[in-house]
C-alpha positions as CSV (number, residue, x, y, z in Angstrom):
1,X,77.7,78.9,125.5
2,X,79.4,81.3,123.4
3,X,83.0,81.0,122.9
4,X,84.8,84.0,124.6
5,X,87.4,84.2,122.0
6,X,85.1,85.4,118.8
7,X,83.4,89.2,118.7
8,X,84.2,92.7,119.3
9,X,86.9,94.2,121.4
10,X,88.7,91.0,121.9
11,X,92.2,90.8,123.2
12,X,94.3,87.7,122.9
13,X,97.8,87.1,124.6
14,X,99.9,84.2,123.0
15,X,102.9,82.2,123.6
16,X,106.1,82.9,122.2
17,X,108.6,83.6,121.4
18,X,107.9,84.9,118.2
19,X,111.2,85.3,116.1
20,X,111.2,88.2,113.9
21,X,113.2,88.9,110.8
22,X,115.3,91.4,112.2
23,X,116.9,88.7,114.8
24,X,115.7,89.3,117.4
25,X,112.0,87.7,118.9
26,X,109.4,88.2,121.1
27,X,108.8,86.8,124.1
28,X,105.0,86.7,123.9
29,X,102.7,88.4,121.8
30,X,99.6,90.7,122.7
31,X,96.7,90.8,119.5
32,X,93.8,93.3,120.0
33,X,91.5,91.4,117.0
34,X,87.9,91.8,116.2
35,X,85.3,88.7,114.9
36,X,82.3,89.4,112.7
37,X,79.6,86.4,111.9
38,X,80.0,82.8,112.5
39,X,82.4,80.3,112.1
40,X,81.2,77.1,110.2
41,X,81.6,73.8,112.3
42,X,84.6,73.1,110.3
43,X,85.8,76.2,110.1
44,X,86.0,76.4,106.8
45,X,84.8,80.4,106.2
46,X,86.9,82.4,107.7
47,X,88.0,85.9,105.8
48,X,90.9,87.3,107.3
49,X,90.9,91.5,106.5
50,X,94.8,92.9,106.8
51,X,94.4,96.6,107.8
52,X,96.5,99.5,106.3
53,X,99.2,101.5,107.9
54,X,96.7,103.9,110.0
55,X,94.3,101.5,110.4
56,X,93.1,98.8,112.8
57,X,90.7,96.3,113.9
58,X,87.7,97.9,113.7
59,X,86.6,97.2,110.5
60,X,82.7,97.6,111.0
61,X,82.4,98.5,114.9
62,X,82.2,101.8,116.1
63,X,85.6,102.9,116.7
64,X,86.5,103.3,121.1
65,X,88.5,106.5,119.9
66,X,86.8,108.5,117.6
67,X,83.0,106.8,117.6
68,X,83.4,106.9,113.9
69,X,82.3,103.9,112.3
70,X,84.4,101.2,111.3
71,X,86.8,101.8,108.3
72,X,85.4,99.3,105.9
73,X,81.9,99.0,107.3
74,X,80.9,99.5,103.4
75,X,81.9,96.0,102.5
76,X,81.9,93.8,105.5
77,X,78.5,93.1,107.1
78,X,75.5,91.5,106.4
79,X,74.4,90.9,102.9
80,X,77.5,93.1,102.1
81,X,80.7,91.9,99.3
82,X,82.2,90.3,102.4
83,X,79.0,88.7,103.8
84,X,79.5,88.2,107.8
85,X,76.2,85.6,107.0
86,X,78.4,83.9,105.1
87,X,81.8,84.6,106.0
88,X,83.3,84.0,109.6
89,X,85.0,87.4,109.4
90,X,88.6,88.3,111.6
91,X,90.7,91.0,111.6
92,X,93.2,92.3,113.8
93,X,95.6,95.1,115.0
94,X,99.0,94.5,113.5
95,X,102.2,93.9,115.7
96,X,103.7,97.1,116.0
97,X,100.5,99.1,116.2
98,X,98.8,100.8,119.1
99,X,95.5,99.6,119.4
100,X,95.9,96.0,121.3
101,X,98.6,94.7,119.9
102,X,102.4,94.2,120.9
103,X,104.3,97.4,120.2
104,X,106.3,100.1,121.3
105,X,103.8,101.9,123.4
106,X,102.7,98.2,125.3
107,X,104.5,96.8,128.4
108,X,107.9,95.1,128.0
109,X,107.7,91.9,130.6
110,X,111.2,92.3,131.7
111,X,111.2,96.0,133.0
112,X,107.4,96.9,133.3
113,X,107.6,99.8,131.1
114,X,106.5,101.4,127.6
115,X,108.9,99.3,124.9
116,X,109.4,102.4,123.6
117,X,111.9,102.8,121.0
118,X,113.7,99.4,122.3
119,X,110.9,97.6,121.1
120,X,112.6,95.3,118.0
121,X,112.0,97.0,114.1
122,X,109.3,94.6,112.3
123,X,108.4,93.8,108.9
124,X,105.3,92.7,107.3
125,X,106.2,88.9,107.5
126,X,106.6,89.5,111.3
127,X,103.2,90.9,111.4
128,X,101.8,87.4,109.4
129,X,103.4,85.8,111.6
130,X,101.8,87.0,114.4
131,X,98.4,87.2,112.7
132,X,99.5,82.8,112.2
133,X,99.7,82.8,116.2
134,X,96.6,84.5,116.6
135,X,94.8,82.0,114.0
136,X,96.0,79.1,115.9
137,X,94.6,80.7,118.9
138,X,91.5,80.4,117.0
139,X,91.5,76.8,115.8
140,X,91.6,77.9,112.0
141,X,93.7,76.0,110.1
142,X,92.9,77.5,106.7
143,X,91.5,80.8,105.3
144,X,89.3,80.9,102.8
145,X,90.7,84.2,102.0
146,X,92.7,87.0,103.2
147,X,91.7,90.5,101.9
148,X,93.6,93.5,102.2
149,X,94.2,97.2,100.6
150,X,97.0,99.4,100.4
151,X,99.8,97.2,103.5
152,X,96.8,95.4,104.2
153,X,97.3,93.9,100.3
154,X,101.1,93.5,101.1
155,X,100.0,91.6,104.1
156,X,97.8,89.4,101.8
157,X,100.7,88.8,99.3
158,X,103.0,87.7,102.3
159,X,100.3,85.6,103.4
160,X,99.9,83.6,100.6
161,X,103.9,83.4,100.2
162,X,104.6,82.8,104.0
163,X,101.7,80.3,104.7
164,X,100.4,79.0,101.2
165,X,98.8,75.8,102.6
166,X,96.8,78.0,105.2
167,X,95.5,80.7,102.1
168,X,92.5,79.6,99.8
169,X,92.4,83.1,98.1
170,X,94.0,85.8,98.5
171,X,92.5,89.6,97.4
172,X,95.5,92.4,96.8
173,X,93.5,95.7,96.2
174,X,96.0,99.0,95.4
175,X,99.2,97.4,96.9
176,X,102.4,96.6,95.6
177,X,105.2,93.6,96.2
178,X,107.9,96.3,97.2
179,X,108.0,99.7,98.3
180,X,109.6,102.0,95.8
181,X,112.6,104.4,96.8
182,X,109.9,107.3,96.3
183,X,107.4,105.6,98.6
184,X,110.8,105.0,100.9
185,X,111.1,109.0,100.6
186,X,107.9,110.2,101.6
187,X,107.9,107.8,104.8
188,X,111.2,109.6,105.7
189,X,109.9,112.9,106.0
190,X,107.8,111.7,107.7
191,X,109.6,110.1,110.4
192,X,111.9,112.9,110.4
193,X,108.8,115.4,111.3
194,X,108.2,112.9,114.4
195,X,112.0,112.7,115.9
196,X,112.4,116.4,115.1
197,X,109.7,117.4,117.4
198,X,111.4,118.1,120.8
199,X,108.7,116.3,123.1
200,X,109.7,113.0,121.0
201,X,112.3,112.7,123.5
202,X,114.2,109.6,121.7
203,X,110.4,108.1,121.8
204,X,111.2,108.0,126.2
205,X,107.5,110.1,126.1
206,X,105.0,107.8,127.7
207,X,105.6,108.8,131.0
208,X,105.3,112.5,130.5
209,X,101.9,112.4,128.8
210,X,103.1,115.2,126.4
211,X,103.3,112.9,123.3
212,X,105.1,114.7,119.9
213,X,101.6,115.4,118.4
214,X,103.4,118.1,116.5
215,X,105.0,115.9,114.6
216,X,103.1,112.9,114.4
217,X,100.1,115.3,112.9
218,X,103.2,116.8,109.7
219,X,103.9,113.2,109.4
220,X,100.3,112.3,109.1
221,X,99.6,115.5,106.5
222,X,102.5,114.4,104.3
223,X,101.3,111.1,104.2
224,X,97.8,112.0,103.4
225,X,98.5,113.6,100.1
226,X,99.7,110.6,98.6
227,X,96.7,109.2,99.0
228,X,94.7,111.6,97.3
229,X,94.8,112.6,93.3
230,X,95.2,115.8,92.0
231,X,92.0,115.5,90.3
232,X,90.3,114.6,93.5
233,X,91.9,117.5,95.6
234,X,91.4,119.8,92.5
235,X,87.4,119.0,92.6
236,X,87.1,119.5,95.9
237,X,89.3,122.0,97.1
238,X,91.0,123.9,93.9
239,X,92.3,127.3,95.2
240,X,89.3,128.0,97.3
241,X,89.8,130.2,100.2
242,X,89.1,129.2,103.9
243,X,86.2,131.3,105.1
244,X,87.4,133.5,108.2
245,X,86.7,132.5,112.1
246,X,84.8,135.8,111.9
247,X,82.1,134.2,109.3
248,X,84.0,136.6,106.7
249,X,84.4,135.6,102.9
250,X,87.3,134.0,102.5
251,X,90.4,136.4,101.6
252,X,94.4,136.5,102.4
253,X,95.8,137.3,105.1
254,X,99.5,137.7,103.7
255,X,100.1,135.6,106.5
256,X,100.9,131.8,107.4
257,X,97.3,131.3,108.3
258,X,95.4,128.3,106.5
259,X,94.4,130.5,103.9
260,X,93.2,127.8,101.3
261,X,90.9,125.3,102.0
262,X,93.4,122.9,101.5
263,X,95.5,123.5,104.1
264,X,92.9,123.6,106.4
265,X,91.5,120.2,105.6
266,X,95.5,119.1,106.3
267,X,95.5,120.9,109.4
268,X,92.6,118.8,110.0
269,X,93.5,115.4,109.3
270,X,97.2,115.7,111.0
271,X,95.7,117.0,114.6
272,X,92.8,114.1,114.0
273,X,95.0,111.8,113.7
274,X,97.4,112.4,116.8
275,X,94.2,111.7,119.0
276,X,93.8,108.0,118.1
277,X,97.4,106.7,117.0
278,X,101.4,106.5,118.8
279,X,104.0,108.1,117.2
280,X,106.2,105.3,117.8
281,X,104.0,103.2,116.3
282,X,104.5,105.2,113.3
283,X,107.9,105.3,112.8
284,X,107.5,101.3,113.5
285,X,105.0,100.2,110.9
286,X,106.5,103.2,108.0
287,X,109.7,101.4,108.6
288,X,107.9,97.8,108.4
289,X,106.6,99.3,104.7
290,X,109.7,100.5,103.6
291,X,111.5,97.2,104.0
292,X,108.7,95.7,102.0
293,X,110.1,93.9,99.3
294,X,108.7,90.1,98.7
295,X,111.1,89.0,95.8
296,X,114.4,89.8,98.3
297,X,112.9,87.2,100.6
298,X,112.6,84.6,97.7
299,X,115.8,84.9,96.1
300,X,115.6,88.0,94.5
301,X,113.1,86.8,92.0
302,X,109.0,87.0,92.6
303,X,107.7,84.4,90.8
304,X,109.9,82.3,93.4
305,X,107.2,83.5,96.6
306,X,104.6,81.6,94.4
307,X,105.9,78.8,92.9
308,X,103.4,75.5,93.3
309,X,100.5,78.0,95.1
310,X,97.4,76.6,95.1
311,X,96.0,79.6,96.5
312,X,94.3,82.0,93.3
313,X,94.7,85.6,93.7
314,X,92.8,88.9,92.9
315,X,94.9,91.8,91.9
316,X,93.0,95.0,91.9
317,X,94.4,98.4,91.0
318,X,93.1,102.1,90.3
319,X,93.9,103.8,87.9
320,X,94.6,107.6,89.8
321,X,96.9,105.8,92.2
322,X,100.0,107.5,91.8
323,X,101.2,106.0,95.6
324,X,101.2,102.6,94.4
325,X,100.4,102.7,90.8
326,X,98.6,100.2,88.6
327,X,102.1,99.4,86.8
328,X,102.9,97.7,90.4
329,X,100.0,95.5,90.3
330,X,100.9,94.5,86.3
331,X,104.4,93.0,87.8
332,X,102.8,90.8,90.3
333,X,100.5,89.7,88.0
334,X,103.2,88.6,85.8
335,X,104.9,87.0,88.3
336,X,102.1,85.3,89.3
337,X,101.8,84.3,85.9
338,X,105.3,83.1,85.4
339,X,105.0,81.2,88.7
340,X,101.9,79.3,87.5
341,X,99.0,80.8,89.6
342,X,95.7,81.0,89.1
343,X,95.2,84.8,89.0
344,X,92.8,88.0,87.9
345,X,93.6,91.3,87.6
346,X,91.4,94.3,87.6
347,X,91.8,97.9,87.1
348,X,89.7,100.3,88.5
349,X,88.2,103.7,87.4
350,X,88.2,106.4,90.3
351,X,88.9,109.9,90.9
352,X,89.7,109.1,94.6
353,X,93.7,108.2,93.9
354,X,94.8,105.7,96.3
355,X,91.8,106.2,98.9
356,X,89.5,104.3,96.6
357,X,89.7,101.3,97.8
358,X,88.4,103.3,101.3
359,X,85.4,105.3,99.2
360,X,82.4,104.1,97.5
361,X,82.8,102.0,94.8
362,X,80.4,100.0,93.3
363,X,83.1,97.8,90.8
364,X,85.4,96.9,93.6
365,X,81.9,95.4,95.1
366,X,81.3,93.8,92.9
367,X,84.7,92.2,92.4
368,X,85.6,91.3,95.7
369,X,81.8,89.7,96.4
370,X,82.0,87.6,92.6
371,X,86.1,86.5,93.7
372,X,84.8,85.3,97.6
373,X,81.9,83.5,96.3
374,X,83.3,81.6,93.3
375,X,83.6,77.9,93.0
376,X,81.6,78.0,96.0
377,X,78.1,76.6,96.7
């Protein structure tokens, strides 16, 4: 008989309470999670894949929303880098998100209602820790890895600090161990975009059905330039004009119109994105990222969050990454070093800026397949 709790679409509810960094705690938790393959008899296989800030369980499923395909379905799936015949595969929705899991647009127990914006402010540990709960609710005791890009990498790197007897391996692809007071600045604009929009209504707009989509989609367009190159956006959009609705050559309008292709393709990516995603949520998880920094929770130092691992780490960089540049990876690989673990570090060629990791890309294949698989049989 199969067991209930492994494949698509899965939805798990778990004891708390769950006490989160900020002081406060949960009183249970809700985890909307997806399971690809098979889990050995001693559970030994299992890859848990950390999503980034936009994304969410459905890593290679069709997505309920969209009908898009999963985000990663390039790498995880049969006879793929991550191998779902080989690897019992898991990954869920983070706490704070909207698709499944506890945030501010689920149901508080006590009133009945949208949390809203009295839902408690997270960090990334929080979300490990609630990604812990969910593993117990699985009977894993142990990963043999935990792979993430982008804050799916910083949820890797606070895996293997938080839980280090539960991490085999842990791949970090285009991340960093703090957020940097530029990354802190573009998150505020975009935030401020959200609250500014007058339908935000101090996040009270559940009820109404009229959600800040104005916002949420500037927040969303801001965001989505940093992870692009100017190489990348210069190839493919330069300072090409938007052909007209009319099926005109493109041309100025000495207007405010999307002239330029660019701004079009913005356009399009903000209002895409305020169809599948809760501006609350936003504000939540940007704020989660922000507070990011994994040597203030070891003493200020962050060699300290790896001192006596036995978990070995891939570091993997790009090299038009400008969000979270390949000079972040270099320091946790020297802290890494300094603390004595068994680490590799890669950069990456790409023209695709921080999005690589997203794209096609043979290397990173071929990295994250060779990492998984060695020393084993």
């Amino acid at each position: 008989m199969a067991d209930e709790r492994f494949g698509l679409r899965r939805r798990a509810r778990l004891a708390g309470p769950l006490p989160l960094d900020g002081g406060a705690s949960l009183p249970a938790v809700e985890i909307g999670y997806e399971t690809y393959g098979t889990l050995s008899p001693a559970a030994d296989n299992a890859v848990l894949v950390c999503h980034a800030l936009t994304g969410d369980q459905y890593l290679a499923s069709d997505h309920p929303v969209t009908g898009k395909p999963g985000w990663w379905t390039r790498m995880v799936g049969p006879g793929k880098p991550i191998d779902t015949d080989r690897w019992f595969v898991i990954c869920s929705n983070v706490l704070g998100s909207c698709m499944g899991s506890s945030g501010p647009a689920s149901i508080d127990p006590a009133t009945g209602q949208q949390w809203g914006m009295a839902f408690p402010v997270i960090t990334i540990r929080d979300m490990v820790r609630a990604q812990a709960l969910l593993l117990d609710h699985l009977n894993i005791d142990r990963l043999a890895a935990v792979v993430g890009g982008s804050m799916g990498g910083m949820q890797a790197l606070s895996w293997a600090a938080t839980f280090p007897d539960r991490v085999e391996a842990a791949v970090v692809i285009a991340a960093t161990a703090r957020h940097s007071a530029q990354n802190i600045a573009f998150h505020e604009v975009g935030r401020q975009a959200i609250m500014a929009d007058p339908k935000w209504r101090q996040g009270a707009y559940y009820e109404s059905g009229d959600p800040p989509a104005a916002g949420l989609a500037v927040a969303r367009m801001a965001a989505h330039i940093t992870y692009l190159s100017e190489a990348g956006l210069t190839a493919k959009f330069g300072r090409r004009l938007q052909a007209r609705p009319d099926g005109q050559a493109g041309a100025k309008t000495f207007g405010f119109d999307a002239d330029f292709q660019v701004e079009s393709y913005l356009r399009h990516q903000g209002l895409a994105f305020t169809d599948r995603f809760d501006a609350n949520s936003y504000l939540y998880i940007t704020r989660a990222l922000d507070y990011f920094d994994l040597a203030e929770e070891h003493g200020g130092m962050l060699a300290n969050a790896f001192r006596d691992t036995a978990t070995r780490f891939c570091i993997v960089s790009f090299d038009t990454d400008w969000l979270y540049p390949t000079a972040e990876s270099r320091v946790m690989v020297q802290a890494l070093n300094a603390a004595g673990a068994r680490a590799s570090f890669v950069e990456l060629s790409s023209p695709f800026g921080h999005d690589a990791f997203l794209l096609d890309s043979p290397e990173l294949d071929r990295v994250v397949r060779g990492f998984l698989t060695w020393g084993r049989a």
